[in-house]
BATI-275038 format. One record per residue (C-alpha): z, x, y; residue in one letter. Coordinates in steps of 0.5 Angstrom, whole numbers, plus 500, padded with zeros to 3 digits. Each point is the difference from the previous one (the first is absolute). Last residue first. Example, Ala and Ser with C-alpha at 12.3 -4.5 7.8 and 13.67 -1.06 7.14 Angstrom:
2
{{514, 527, 498}, S}
{{502, 498, 493}, A}
//
This chain:
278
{{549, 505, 521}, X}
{{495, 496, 495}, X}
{{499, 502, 492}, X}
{{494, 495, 498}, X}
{{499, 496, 493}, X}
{{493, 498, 498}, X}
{{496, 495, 498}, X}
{{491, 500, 501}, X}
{{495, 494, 497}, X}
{{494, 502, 499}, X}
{{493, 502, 503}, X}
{{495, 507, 499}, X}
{{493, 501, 502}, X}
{{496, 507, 499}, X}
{{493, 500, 501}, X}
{{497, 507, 499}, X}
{{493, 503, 502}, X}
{{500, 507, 497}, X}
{{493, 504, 502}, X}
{{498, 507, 496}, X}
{{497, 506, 501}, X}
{{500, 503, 508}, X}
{{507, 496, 501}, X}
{{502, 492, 500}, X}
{{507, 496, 500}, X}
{{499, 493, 502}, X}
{{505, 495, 501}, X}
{{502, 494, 500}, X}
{{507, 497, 500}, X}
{{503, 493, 500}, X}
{{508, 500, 499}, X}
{{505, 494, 500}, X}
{{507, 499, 499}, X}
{{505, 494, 499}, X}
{{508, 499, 500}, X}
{{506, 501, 498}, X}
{{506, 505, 504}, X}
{{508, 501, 499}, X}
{{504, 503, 505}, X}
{{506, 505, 499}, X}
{{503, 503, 506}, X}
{{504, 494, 503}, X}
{{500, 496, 494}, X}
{{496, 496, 496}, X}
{{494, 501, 506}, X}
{{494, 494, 498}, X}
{{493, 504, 501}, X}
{{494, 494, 500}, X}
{{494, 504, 499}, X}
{{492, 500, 503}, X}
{{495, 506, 498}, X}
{{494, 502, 504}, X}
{{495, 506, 498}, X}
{{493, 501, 502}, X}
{{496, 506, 499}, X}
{{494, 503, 501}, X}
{{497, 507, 497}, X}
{{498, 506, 501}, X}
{{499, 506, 495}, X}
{{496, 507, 500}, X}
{{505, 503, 505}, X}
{{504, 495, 504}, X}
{{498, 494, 502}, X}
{{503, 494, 503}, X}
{{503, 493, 500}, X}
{{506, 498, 499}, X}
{{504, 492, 501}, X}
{{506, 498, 501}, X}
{{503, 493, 499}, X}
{{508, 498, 499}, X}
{{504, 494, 500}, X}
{{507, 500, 499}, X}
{{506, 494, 500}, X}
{{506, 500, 501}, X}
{{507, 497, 496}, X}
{{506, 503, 500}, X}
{{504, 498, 508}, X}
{{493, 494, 500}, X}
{{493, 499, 501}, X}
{{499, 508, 502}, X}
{{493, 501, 501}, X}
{{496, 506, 500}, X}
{{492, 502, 501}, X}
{{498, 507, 499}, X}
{{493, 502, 503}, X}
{{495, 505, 498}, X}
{{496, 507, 501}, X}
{{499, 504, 495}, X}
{{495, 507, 500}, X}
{{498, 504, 494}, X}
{{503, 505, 495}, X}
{{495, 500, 494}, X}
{{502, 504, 493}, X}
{{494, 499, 495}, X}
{{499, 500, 492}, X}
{{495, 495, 498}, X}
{{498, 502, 493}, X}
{{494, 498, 496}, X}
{{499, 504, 494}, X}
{{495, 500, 494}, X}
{{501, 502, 493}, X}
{{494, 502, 494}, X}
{{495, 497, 496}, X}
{{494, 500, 504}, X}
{{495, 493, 500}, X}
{{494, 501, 505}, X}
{{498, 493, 503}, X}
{{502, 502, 507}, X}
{{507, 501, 497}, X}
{{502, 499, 494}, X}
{{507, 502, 497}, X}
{{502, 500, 493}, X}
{{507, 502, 500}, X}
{{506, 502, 506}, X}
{{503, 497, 506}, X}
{{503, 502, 505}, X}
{{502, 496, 507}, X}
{{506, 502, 504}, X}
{{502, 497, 507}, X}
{{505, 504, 503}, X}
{{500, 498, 508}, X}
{{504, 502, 505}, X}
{{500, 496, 506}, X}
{{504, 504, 507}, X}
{{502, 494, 505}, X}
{{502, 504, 506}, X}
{{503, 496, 506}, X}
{{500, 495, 505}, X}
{{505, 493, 501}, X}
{{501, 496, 505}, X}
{{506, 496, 499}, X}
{{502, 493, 501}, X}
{{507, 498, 500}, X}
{{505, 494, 499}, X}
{{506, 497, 500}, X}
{{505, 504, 504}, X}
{{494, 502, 505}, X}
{{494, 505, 499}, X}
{{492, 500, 502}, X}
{{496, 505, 501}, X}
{{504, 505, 494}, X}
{{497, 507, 500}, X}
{{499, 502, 493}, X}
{{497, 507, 497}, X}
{{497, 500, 494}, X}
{{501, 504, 493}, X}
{{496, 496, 493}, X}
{{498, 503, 494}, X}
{{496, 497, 494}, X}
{{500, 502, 493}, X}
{{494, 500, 495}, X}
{{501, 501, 493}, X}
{{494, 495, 498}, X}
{{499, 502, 491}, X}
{{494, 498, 496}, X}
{{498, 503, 493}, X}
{{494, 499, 497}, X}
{{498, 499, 493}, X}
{{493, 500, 496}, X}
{{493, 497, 502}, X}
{{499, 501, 507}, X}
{{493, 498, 505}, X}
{{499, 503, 506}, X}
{{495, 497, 506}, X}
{{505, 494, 502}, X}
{{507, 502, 496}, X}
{{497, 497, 493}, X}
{{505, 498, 494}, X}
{{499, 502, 494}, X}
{{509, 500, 497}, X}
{{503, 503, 494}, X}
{{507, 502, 504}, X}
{{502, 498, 506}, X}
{{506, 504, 503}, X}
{{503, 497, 506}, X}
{{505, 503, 506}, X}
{{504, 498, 506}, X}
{{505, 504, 505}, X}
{{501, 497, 507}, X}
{{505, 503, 505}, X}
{{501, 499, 508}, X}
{{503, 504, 504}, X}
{{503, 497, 507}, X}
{{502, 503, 506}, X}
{{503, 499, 507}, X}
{{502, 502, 508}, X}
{{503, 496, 505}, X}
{{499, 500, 507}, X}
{{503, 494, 506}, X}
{{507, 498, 498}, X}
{{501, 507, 498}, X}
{{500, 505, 495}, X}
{{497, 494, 495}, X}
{{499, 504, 493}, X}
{{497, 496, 494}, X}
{{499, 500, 493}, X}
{{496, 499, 494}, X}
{{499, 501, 493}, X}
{{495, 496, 495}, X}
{{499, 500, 492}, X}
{{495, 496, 497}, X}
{{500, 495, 495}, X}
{{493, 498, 497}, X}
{{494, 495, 499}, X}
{{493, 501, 499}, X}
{{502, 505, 495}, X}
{{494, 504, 499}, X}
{{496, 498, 494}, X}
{{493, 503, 502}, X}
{{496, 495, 500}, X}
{{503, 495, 506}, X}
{{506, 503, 502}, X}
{{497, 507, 501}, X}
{{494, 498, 502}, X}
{{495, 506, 501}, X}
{{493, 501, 502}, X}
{{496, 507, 497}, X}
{{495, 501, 505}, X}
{{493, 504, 499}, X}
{{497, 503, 506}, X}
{{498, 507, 498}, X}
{{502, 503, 505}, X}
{{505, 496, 504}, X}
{{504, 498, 492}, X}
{{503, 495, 503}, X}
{{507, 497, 497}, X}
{{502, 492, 501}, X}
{{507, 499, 500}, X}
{{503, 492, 500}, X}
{{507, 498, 501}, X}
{{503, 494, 500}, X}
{{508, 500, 498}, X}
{{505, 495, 500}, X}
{{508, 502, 502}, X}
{{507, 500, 498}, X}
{{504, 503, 505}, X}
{{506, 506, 500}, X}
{{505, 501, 504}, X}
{{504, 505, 504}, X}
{{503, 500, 507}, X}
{{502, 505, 505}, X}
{{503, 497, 506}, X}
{{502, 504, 507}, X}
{{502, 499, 508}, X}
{{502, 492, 498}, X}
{{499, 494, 504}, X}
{{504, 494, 503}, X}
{{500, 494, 497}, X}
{{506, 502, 494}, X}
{{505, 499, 507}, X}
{{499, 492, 499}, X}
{{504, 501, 494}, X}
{{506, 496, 504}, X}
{{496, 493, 500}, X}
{{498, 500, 492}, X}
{{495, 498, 497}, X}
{{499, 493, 497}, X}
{{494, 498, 502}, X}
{{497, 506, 498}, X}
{{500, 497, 493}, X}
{{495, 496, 501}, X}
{{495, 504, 504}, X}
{{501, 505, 494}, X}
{{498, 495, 496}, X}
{{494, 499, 504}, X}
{{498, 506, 500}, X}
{{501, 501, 492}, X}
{{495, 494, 499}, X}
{{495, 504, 505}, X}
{{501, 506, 496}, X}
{{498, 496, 494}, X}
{{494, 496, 503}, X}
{{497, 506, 502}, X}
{{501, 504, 495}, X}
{{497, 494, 495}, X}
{{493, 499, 504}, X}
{{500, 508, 501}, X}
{{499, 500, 492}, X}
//
């Protein structure tokens, strides 16, 4: 699936190159910067995500592959928002918000989750939104180009919900009876990154972006990277449309005096969006 985003996006670069060729001398002026954007879109992405719940005590585990048995969209749209405010050529501030929305019901199953065995129905839903608020100090800007350092806050909140309900064995004793596993966390963890932008021509300009969080706050901590390349074309002064493609690798481990979680969360796809420029 990146295979064939990568060679869509780069067949659209080039014909955005193409096309540029014919841009008008008197727009030379859409090179200069704008003081705020607010964009909205949405992307179509492939989930890899793992979970593995461990009872401390006991040290049974239940592990979870919510696209692999459980029947969770691999694939699925989701909603993004985003905006930036550059008060001057040197500070900007930004946010984005990131919403995913998946569930699954598997009915008359036996499948066995490590040490638990179910033979019954469950459920399965991912809620989870992430939020991004950052600061942006621009090292590097001319009429086409900029590189801006970005630092901030990257809160994940996670909503990861398993139940399952039937014959369940564990530890070779079979119960009728439910179980619940629940990842439900709110983290604010430290980002740092860099944005990379490139104006090829007046309406045409290309992004790249990476950040990378890592933390721990309360009973989670977790590694993140993210990175996403785009090509935005401006169909107007203050309208502008972007296509492009996202990435985003997470690990992490949430752990109390009970109970470990240990959650790998990876998403890829391809991102469009339209944007409001000032």
């Amino acid at each position: 699936m990146i295979k064939k985003n990568i060679f869509f996006c780069m067949l659209f670069i080039n014909l955005v190159i193409v096309n540029s060729a014919y841009a008008e001398v008197d727009k030379l002026e859409l090179y200069k910067g704008h003081d705020f954007s607010l964009g909205a879109g949405a992307a179509i992405v492939k989930f890899d995500t793992k979970m593995k719940f461990t009872d401390k005590k006991s040290g049974d585990s239940v592990f979870l592959d919510p696209e692999g048995n459980l029947d969770l969209p691999e694939r699925s749209h989701v909603t993004i928002i985003y905006g930036r405010y550059n008060y001057n050529s040197k500070h900007s501030i930004g946010f984005s918000f990131f919403n995913i929305n998946r569930e699954s019901s598997v009915l008359n199953f036996d499948k066995t989750f490590d040490d638990v065995r179910v033979v019954g129905d469950a459920t399965m839903s991912d809620t989870t939104n992430f939020y991004q608020l950052d600061y942006g100090y621009t090292l590097f800007n001319d009429d086409r180009s900029k590189i801006k350092l970005i630092v901030g806050i990257y809160s994940l909140d996670l909503k990861y919900v398993f139940e399952a309900e039937g014959d369940i064995t564990i530890d070779g004793v079979t119960e009728s009876g439910s179980i619940v596993e629940e990842a439900n966390v709110f983290a604010p963890l430290p980002l740092i990154g860099l944005d990379f932008w490139f104006s090829f021509t007046p309406k045409w300009s290309m992004a790249t972006k990476v950040g990378f969080v890592a933390g721990s706050y309360e009973d989670l901590s977790a590694v993140v990277f993210k990175t996403g390349i785009n090509a935005q074309y401006r169909f107007t002064r203050y309208i502008g449309g972007v296509i492009g493609l996202a990435s985003f690798v997470a690990d992490v481990v949430i752990e109390d005096d009970t109970e470990k979680q240990d959650i790998s969360y990876a998403y890829d796809g391809l991102f469009m969006g339209v944007h409001f420029i000032f």
